[in-house]
Backbone as XML, in Angstrom:
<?xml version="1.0"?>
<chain id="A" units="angstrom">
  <residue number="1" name="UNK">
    <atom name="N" x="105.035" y="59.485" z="102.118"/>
    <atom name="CA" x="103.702" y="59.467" z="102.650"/>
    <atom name="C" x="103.010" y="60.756" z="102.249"/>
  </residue>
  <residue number="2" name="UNK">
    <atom name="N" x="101.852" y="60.406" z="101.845"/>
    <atom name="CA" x="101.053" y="61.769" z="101.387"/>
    <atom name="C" x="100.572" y="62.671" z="102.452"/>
  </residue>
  <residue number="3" name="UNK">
    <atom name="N" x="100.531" y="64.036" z="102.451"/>
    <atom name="CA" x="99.811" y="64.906" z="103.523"/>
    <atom name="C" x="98.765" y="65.036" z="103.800"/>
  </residue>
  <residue number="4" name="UNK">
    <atom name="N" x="98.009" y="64.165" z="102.870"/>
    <atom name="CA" x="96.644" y="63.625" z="103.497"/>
    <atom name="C" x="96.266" y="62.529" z="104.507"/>
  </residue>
  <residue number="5" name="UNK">
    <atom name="N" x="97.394" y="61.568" z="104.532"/>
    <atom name="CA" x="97.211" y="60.329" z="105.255"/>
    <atom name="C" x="97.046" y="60.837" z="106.669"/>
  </residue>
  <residue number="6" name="UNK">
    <atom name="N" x="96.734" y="59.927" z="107.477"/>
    <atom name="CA" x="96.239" y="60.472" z="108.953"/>
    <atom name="C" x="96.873" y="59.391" z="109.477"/>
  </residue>
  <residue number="7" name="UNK">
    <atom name="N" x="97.874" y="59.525" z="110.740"/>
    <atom name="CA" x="99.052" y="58.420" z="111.247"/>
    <atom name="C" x="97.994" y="59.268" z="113.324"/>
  </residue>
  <residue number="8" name="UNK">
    <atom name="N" x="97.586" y="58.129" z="113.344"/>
    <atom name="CA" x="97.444" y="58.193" z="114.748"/>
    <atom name="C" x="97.677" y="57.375" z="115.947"/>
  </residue>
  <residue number="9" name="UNK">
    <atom name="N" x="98.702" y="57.767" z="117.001"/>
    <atom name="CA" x="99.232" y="57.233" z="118.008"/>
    <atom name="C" x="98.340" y="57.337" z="119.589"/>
  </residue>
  <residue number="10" name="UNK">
    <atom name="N" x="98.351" y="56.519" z="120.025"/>
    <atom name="CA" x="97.473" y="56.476" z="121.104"/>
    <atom name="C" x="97.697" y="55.161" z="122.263"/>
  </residue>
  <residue number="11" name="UNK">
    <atom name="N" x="97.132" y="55.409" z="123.394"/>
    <atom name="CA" x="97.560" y="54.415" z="124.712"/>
    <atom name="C" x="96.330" y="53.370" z="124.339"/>
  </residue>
  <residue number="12" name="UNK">
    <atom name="N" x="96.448" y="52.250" z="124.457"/>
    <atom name="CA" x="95.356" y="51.021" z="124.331"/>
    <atom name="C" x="94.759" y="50.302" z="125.756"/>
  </residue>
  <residue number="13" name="UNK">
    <atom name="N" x="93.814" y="51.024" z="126.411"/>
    <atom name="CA" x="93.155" y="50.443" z="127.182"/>
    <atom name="C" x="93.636" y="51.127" z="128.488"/>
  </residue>
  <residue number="14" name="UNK">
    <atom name="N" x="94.092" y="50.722" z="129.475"/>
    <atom name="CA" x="94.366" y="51.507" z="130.964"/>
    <atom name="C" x="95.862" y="51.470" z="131.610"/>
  </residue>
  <residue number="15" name="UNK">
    <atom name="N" x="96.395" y="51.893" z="131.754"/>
    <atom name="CA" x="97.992" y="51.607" z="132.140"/>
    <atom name="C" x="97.878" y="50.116" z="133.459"/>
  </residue>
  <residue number="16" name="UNK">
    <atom name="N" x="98.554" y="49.660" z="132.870"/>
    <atom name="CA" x="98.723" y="48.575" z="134.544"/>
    <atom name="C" x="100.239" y="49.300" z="135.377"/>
  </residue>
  <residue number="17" name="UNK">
    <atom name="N" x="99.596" y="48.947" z="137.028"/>
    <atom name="CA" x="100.850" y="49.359" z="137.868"/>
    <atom name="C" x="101.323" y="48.263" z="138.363"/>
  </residue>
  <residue number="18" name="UNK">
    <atom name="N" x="102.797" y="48.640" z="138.743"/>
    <atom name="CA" x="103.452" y="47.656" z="139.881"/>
    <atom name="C" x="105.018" y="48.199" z="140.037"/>
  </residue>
  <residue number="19" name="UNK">
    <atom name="N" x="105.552" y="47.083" z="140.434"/>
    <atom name="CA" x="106.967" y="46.985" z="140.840"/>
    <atom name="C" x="107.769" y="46.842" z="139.085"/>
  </residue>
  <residue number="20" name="UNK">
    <atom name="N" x="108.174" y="47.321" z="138.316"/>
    <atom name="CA" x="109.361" y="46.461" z="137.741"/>
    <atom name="C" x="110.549" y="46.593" z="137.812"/>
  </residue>
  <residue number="21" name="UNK">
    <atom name="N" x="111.386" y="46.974" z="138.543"/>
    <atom name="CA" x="112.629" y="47.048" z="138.698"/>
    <atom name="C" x="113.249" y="46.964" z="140.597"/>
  </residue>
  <residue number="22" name="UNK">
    <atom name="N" x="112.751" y="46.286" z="141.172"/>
    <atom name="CA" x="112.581" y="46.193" z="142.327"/>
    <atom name="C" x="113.200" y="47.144" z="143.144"/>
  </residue>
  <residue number="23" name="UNK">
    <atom name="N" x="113.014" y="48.781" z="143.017"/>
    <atom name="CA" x="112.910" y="49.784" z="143.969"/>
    <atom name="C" x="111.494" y="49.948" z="144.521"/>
  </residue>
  <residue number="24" name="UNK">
    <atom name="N" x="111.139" y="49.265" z="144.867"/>
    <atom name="CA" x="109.661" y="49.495" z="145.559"/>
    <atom name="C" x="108.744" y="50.528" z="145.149"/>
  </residue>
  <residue number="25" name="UNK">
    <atom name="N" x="109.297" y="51.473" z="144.220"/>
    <atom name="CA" x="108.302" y="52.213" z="143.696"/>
    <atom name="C" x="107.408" y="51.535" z="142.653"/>
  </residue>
  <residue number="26" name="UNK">
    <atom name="N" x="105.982" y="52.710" z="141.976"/>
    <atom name="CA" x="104.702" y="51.924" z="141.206"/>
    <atom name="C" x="105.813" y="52.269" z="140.006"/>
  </residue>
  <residue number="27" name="UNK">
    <atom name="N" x="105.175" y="51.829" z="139.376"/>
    <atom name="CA" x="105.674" y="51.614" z="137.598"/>
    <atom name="C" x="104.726" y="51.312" z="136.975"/>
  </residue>
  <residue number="28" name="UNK">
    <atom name="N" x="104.584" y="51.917" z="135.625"/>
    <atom name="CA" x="103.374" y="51.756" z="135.229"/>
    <atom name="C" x="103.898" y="51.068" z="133.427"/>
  </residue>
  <residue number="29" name="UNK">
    <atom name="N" x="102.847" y="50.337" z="132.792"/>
    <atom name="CA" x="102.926" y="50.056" z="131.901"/>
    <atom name="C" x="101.723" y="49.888" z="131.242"/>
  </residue>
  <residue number="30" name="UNK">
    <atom name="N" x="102.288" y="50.094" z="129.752"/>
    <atom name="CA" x="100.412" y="50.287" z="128.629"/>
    <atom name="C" x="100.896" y="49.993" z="127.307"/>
  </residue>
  <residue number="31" name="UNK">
    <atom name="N" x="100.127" y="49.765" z="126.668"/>
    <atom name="CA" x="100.091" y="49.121" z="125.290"/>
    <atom name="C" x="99.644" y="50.653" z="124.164"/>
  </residue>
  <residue number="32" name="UNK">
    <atom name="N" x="100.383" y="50.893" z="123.472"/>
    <atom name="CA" x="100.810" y="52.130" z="122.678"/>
    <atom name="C" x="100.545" y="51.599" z="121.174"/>
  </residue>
  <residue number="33" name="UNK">
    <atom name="N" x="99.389" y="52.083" z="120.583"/>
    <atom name="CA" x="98.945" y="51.547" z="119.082"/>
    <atom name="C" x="99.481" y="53.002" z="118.053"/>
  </residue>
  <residue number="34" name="UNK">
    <atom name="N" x="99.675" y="52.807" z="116.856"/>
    <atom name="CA" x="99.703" y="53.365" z="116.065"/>
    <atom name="C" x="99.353" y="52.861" z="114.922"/>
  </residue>
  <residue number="35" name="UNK">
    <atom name="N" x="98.520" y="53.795" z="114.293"/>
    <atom name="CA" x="97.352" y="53.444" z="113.100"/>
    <atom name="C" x="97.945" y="54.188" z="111.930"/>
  </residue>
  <residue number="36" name="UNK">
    <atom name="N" x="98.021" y="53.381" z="110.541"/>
    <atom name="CA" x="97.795" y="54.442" z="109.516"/>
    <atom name="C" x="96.752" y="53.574" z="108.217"/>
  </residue>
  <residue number="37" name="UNK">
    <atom name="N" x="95.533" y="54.207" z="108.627"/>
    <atom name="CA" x="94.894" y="53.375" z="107.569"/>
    <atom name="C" x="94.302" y="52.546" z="108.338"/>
  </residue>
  <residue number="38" name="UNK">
    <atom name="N" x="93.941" y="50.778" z="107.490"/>
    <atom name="CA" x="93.469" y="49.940" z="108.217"/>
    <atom name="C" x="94.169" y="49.058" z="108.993"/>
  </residue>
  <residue number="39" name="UNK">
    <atom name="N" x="95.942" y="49.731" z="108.902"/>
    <atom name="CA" x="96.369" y="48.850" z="109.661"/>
    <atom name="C" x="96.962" y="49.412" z="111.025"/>
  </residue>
  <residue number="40" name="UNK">
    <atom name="N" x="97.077" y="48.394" z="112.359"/>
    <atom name="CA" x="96.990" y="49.455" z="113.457"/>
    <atom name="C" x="98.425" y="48.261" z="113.918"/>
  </residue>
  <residue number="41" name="UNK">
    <atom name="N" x="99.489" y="48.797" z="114.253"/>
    <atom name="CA" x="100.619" y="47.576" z="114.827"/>
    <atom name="C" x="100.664" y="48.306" z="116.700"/>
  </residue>
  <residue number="42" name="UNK">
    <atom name="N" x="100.838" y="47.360" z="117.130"/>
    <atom name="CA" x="100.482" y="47.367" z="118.617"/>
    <atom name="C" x="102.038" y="47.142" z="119.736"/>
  </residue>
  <residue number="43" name="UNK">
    <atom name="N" x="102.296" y="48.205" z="120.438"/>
    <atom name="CA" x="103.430" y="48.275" z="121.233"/>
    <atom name="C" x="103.442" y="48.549" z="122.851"/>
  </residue>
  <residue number="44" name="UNK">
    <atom name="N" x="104.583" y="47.611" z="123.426"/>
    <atom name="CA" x="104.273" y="47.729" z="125.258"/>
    <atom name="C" x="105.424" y="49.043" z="125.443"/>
  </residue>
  <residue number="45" name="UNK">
    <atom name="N" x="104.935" y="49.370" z="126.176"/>
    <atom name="CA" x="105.560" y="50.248" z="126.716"/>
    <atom name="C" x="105.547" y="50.712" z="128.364"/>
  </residue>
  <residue number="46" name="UNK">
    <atom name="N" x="106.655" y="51.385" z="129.052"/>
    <atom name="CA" x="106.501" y="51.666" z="130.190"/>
    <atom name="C" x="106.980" y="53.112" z="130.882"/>
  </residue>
  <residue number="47" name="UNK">
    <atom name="N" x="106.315" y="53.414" z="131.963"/>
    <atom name="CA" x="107.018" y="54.425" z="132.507"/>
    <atom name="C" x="107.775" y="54.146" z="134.251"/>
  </residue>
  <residue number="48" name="UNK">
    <atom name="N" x="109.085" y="54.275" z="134.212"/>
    <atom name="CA" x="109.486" y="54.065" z="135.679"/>
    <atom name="C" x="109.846" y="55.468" z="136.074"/>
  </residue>
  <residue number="49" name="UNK">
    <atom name="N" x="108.965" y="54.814" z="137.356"/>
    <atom name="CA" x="109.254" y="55.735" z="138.731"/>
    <atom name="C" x="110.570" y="55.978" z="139.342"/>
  </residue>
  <residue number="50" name="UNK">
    <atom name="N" x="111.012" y="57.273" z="139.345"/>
    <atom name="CA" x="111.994" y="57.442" z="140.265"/>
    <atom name="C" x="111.763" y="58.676" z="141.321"/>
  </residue>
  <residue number="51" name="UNK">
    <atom name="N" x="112.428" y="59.379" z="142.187"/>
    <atom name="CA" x="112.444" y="59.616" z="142.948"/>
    <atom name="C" x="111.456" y="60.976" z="142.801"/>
  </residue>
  <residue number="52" name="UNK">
    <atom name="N" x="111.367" y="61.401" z="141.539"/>
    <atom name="CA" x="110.685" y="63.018" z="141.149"/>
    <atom name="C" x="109.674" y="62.589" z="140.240"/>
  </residue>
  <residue number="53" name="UNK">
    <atom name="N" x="109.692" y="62.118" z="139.272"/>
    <atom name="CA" x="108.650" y="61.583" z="138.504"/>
    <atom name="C" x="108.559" y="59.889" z="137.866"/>
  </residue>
  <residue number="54" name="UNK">
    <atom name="N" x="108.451" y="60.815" z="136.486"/>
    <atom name="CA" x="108.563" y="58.759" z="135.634"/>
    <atom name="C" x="109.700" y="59.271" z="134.514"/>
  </residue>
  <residue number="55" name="UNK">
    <atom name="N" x="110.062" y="58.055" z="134.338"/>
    <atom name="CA" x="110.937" y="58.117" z="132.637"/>
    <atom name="C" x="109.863" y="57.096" z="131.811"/>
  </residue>
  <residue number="56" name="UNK">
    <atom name="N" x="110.115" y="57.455" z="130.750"/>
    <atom name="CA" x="109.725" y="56.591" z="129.955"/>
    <atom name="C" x="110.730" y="55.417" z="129.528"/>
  </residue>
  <residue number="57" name="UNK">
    <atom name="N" x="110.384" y="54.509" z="128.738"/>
    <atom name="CA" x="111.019" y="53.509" z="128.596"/>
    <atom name="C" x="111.297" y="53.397" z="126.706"/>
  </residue>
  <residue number="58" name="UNK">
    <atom name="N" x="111.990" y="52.437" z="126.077"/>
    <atom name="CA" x="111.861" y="52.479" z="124.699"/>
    <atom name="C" x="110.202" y="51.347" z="124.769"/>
  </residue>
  <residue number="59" name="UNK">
    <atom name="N" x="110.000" y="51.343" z="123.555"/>
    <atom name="CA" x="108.426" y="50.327" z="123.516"/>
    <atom name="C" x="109.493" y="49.233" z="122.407"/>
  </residue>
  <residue number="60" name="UNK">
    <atom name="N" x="108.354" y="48.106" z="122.848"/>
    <atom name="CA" x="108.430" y="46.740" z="122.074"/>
    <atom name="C" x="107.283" y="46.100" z="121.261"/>
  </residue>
  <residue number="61" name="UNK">
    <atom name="N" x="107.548" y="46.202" z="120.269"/>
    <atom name="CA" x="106.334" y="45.472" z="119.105"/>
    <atom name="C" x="106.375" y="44.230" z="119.429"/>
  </residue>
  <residue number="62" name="UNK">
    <atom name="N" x="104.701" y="44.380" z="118.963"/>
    <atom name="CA" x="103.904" y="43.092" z="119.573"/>
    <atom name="C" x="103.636" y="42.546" z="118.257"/>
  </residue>
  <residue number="63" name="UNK">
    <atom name="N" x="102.733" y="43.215" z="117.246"/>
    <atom name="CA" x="102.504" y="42.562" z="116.125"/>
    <atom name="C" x="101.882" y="43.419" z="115.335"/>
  </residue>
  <residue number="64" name="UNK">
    <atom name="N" x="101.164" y="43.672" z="114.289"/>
    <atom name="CA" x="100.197" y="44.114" z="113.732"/>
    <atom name="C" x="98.872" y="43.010" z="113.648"/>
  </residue>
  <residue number="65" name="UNK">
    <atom name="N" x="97.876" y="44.634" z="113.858"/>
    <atom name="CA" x="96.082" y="43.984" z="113.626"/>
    <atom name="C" x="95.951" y="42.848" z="114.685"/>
  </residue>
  <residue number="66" name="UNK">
    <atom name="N" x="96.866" y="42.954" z="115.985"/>
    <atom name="CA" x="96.254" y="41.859" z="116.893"/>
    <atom name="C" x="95.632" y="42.080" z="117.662"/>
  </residue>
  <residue number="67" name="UNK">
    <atom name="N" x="94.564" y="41.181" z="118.625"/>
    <atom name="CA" x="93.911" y="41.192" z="119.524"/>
    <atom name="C" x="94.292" y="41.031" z="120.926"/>
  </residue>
  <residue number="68" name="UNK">
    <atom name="N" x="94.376" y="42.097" z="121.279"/>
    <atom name="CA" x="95.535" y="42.253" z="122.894"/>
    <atom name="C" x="93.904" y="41.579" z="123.931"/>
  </residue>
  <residue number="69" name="UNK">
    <atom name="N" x="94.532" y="40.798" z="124.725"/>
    <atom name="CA" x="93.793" y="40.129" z="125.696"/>
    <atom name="C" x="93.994" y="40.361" z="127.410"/>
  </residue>
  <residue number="70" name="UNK">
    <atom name="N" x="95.301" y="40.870" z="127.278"/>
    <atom name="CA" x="95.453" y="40.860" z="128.769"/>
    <atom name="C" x="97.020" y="41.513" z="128.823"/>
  </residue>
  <residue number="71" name="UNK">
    <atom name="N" x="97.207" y="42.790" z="129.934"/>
    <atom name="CA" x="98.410" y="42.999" z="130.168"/>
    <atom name="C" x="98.761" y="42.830" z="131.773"/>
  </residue>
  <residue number="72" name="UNK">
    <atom name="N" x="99.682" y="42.358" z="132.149"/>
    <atom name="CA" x="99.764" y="42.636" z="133.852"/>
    <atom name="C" x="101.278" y="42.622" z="133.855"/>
  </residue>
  <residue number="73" name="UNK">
    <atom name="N" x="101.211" y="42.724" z="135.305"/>
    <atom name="CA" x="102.682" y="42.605" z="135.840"/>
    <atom name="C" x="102.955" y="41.941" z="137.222"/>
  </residue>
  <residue number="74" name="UNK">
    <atom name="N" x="103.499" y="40.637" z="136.531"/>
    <atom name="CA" x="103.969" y="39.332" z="137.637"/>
    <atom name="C" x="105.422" y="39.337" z="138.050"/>
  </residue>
  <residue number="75" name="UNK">
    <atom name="N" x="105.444" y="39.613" z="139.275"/>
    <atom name="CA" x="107.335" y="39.475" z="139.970"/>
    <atom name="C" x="108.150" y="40.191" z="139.324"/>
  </residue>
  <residue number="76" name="UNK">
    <atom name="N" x="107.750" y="41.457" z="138.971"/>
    <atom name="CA" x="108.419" y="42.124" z="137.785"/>
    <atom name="C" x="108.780" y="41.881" z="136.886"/>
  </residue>
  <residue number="77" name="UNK">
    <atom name="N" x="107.427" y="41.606" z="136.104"/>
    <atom name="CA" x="107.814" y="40.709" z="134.823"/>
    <atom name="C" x="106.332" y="41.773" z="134.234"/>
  </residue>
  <residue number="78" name="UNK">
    <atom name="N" x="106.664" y="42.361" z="132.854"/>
    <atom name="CA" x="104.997" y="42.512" z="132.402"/>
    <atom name="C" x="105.135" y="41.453" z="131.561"/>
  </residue>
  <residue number="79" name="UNK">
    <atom name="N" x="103.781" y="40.781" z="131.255"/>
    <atom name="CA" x="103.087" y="39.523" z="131.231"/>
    <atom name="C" x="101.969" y="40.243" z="130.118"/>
  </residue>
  <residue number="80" name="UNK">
    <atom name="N" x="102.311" y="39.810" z="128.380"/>
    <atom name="CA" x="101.310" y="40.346" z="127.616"/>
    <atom name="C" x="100.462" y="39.119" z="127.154"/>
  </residue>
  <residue number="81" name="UNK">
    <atom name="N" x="99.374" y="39.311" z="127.158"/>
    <atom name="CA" x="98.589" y="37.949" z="126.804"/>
    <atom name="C" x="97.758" y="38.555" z="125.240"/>
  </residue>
  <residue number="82" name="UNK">
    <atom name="N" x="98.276" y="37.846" z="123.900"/>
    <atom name="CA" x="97.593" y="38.562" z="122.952"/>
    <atom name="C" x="97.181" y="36.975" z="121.760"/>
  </residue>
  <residue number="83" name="UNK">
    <atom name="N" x="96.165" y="37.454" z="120.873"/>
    <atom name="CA" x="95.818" y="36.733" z="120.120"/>
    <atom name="C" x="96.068" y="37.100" z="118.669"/>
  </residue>
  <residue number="84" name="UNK">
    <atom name="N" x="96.984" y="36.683" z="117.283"/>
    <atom name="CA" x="97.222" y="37.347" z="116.108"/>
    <atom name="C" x="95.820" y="36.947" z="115.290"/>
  </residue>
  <residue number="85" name="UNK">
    <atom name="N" x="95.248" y="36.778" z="115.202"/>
    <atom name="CA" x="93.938" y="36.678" z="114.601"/>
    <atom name="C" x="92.634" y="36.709" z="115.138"/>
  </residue>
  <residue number="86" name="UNK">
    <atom name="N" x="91.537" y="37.023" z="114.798"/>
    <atom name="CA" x="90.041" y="37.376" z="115.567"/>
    <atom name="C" x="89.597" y="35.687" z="115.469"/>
  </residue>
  <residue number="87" name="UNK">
    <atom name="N" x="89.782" y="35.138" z="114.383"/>
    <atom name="CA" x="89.108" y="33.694" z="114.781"/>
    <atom name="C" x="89.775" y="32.818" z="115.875"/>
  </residue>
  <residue number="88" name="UNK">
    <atom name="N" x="91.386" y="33.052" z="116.338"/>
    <atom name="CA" x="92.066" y="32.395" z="117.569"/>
    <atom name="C" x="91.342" y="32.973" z="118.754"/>
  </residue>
  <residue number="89" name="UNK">
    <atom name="N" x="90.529" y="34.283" z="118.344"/>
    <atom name="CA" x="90.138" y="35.072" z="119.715"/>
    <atom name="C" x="88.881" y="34.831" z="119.944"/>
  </residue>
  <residue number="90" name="UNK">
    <atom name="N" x="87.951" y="34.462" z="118.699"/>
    <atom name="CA" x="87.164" y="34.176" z="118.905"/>
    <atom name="C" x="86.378" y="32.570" z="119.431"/>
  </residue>
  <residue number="91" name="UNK">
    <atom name="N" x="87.771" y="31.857" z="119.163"/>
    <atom name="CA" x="87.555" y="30.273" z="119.521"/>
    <atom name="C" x="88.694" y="29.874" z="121.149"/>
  </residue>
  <residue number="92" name="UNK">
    <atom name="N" x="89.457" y="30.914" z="121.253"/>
    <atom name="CA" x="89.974" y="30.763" z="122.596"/>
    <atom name="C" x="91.196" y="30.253" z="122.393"/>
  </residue>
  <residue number="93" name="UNK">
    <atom name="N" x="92.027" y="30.318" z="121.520"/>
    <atom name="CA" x="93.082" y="29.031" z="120.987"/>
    <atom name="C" x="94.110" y="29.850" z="120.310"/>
  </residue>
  <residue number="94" name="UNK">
    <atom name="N" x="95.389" y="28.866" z="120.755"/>
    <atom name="CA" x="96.768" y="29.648" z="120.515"/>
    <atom name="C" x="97.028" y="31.063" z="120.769"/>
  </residue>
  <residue number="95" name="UNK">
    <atom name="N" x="96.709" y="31.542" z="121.936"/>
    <atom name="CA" x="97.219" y="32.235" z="122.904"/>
    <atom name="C" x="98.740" y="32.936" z="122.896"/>
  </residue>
  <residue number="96" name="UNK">
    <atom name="N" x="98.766" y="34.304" z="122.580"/>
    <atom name="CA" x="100.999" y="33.923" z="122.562"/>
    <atom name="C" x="101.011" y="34.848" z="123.849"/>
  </residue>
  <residue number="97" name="UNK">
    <atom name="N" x="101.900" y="34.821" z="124.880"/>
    <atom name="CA" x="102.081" y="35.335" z="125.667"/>
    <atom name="C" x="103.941" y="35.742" z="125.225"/>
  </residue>
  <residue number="98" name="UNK">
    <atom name="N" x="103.974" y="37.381" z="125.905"/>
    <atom name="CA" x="105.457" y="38.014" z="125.489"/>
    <atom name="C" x="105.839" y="38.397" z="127.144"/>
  </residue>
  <residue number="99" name="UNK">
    <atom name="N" x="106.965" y="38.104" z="127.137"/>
    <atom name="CA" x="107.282" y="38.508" z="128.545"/>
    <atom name="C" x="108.230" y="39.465" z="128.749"/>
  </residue>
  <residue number="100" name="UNK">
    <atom name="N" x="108.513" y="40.548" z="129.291"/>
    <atom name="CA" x="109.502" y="41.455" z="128.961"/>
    <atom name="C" x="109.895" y="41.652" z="130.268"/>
  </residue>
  <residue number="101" name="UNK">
    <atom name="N" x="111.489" y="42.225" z="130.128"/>
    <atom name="CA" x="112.272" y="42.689" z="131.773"/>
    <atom name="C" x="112.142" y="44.133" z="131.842"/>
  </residue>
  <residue number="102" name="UNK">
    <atom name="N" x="112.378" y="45.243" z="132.980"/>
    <atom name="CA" x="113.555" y="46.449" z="132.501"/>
    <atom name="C" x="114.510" y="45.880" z="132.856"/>
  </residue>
  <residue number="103" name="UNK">
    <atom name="N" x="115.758" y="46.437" z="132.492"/>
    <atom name="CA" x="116.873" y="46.392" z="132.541"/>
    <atom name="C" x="117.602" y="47.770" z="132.080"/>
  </residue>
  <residue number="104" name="UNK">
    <atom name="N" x="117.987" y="48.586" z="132.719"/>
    <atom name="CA" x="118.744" y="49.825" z="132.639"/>
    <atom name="C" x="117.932" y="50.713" z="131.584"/>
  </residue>
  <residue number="105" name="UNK">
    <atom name="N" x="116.689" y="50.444" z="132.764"/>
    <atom name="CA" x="115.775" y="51.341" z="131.988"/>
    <atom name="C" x="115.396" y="50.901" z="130.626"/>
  </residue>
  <residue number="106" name="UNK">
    <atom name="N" x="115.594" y="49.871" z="130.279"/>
    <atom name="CA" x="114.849" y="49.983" z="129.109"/>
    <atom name="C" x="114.354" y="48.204" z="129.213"/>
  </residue>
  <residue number="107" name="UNK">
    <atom name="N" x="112.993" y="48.315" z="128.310"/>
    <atom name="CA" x="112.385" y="47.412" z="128.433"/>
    <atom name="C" x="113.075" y="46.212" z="127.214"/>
  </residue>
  <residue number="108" name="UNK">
    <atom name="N" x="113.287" y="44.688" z="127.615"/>
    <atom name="CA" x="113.566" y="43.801" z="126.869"/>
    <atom name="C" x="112.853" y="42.557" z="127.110"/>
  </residue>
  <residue number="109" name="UNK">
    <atom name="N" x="112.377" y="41.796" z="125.804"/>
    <atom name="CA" x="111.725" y="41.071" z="126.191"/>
    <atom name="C" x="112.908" y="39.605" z="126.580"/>
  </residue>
  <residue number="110" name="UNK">
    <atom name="N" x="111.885" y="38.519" z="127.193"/>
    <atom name="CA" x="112.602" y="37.312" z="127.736"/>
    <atom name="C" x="112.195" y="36.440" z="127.454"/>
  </residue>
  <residue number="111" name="UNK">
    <atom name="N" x="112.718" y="34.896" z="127.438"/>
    <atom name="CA" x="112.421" y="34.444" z="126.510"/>
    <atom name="C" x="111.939" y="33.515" z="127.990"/>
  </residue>
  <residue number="112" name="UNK">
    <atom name="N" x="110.803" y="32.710" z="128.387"/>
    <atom name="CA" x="110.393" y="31.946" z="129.470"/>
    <atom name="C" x="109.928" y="30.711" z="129.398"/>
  </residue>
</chain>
């Protein structure tokens, strides 16, 4: 890679909170982009709460150049709602939803 290229990493949109690992503490999770050029590939990621602060979690690729629609977190489940093309996003159609667990701290997705 040349020392001119410009590689920029960044959080996508607002962290969502909740439960994921059912210690009743918040947990937070956010969608983590990294750009080089025109292409930007898009990753979930999380931080759990424990008793002093957060850990972080490993992240999970979502795709490249997609259109993220929605992140939450259902029954301790985060719940990604994304679209791989602007014309699926722009007509409302084929929808992929990714569902991921923690599990010993680290995030895996599930298959539902």
């Amino acid at each position: 890679m040349s020392s001119d290229v410009k590689v920029f990493i960044n959080t996508s949109g607002v962290p969502v909170f909740g439960n994921l690992n059912d210690d009743k503490l918040t947990d937070a999770v956010f969608v983590v982009t990294y750009s080089l050029g025109n292409n930007v590939s898009y990753y979930i990621a999380a931080a759990i709460r424990n008793s002093y602060s957060y850990v972080s979690t490993n992240t999970v690729f979502l795709g490249d150049n997609i259109f993220q629609n929605n992140i939450s977190i259902d029954n301790g489940f985060v719940v990604e709602k994304y679209y791989s093309n602007k014309d699926d996003l722009e007509n409302g159609r084929n929808e992929k939803t990714v569902y991921l667990n923690v599990l010993d701290n680290s995030l895996v997705q599930v298959i539902k």
